[in-house]
RODO-2510 file (C-alpha; in nm, 4 decimals, decimal comma):
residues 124
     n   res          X          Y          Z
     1     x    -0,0995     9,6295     5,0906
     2     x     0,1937     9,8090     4,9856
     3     x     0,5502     9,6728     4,9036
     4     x     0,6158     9,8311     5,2133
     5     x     0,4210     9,7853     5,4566
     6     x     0,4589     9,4305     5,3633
     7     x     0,8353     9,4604     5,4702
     8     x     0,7489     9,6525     5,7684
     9     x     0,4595     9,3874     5,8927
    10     x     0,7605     9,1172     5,8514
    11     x     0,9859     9,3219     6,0043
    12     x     0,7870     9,4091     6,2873
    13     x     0,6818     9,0378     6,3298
    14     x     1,0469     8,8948     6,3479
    15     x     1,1409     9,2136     6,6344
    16     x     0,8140     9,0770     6,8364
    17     x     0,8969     8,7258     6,8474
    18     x     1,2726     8,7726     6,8957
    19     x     1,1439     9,0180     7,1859
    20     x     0,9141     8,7175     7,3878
    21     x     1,1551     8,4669     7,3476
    22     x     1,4715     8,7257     7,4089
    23     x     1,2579     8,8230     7,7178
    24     x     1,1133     8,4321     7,8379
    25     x     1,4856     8,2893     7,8417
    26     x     1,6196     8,6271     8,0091
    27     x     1,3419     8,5612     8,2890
    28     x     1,3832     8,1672     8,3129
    29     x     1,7484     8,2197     8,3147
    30     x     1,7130     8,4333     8,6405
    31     x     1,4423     8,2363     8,8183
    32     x     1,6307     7,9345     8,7599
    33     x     2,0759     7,9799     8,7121
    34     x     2,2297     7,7218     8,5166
    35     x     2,5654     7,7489     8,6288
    36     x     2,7416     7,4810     8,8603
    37     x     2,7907     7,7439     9,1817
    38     x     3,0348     7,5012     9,3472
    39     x     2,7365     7,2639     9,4076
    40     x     2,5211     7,4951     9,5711
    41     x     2,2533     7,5349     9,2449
    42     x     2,0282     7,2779     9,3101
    43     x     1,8630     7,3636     8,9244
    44     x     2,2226     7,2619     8,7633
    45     x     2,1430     7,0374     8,5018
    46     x     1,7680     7,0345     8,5397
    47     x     1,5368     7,0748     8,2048
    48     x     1,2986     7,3907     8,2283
    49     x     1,0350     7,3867     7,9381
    50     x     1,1592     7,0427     7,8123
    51     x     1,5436     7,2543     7,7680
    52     x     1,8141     7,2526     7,9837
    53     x     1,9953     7,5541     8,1030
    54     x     2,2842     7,5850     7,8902
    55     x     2,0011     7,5436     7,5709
    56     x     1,8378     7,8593     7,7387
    57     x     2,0821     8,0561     7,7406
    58     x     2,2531     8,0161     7,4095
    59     x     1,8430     8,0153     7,2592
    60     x     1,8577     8,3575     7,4460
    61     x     2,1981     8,5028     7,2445
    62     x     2,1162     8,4065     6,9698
    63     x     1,7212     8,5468     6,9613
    64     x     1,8886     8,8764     7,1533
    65     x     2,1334     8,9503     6,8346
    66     x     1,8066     8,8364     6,6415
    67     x     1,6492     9,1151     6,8024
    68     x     1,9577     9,4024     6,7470
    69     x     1,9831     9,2910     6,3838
    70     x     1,5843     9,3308     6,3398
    71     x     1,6052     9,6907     6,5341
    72     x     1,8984     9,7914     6,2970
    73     x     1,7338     9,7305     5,9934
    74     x     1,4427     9,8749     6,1109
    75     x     1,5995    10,2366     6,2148
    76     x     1,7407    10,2115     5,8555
    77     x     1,4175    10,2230     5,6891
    78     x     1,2741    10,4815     5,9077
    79     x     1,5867    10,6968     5,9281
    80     x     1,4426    10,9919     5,7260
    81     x     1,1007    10,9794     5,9263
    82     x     1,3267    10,9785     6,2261
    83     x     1,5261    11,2702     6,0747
    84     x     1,2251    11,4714     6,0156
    85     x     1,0959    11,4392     6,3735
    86     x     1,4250    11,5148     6,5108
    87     x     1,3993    11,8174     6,3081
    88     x     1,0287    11,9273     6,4131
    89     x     1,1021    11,8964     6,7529
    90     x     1,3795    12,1053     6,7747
    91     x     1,2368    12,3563     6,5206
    92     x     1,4815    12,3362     6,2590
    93     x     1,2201    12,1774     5,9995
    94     x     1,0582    12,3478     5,7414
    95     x     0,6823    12,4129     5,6968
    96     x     0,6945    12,2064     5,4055
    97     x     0,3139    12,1438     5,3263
    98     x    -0,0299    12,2509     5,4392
    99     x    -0,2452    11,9571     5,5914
   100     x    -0,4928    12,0207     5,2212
   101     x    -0,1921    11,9498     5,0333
   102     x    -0,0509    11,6621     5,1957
   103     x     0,0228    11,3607     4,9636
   104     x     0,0849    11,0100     5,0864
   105     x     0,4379    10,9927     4,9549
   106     x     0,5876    11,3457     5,1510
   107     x     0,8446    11,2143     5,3425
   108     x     0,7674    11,4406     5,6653
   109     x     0,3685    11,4841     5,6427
   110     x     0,4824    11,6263     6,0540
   111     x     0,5951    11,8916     5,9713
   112     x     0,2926    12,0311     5,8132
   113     x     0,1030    12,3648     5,9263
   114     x    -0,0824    12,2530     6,2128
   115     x    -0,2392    12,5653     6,2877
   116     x    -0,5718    12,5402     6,0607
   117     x    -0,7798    12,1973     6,1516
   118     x    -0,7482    11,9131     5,8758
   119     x    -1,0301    12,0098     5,5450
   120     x    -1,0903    11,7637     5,3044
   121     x    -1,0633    11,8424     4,9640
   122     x    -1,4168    11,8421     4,8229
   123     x    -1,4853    11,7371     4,4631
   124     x    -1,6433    12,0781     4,3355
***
């Protein structure tokens, strides 16, 4: 596995988890409020999951700027991919590449000629 895809696995790994526990404290801290409510919150000060509300919800900031930090970095290293596609679908990319002369490094294989089906290159 590449460099790369070793960065992106990670990357993608620390967005997913961030994302469940972002999205488990978002939906425990609406089922069950942790604020006072002059009296009237008959959860206030009750543990949920072995953690008490106030734990929730700062375990929910804290995994939510988790999350924004791990989508930042992530439009980073696919900004030119994101470029490209911008680019193809409003037509402004070039034709830079037939599908037989892709190579695995072109940074927008998208925006090759799509009008002749894919042919393998065959050893002659």
């Amino acid at each position: 596995m590449s460099r790369k895809a070793r960065i992106n696995f990670a990357l993608d790994s620390i967005i997913a988890v961030a994302f469940l526990l972002s999205a488990l404290s978002g939906v425990l801290l609406y089922l069950f409020p942790s604020g006072y409510q002059g009296g009237r919150n008959p959860y206030y000060g009750s543990e949920i999951l072995f953690l008490d509300g106030h734990t929730w919800s700062s375990l929910h900031t804290w995994v939510s700027f988790v999350m924004i930090a791990g989508v930042l970095v992530h439009l980073v290293l696919h900004w030119n991919w994101i470029v490209c596609m911008i680019k193809n679908m409003l037509g402004l990319g070039k034709k830079r590449a037939t599908r037989s002369t892709l190579n695995e490094g072109d940074v927008c294989p998208v925006l090759a000629d799509t009008a002749r089906p894919y042919q393998w290159r065959d050893a002659e």
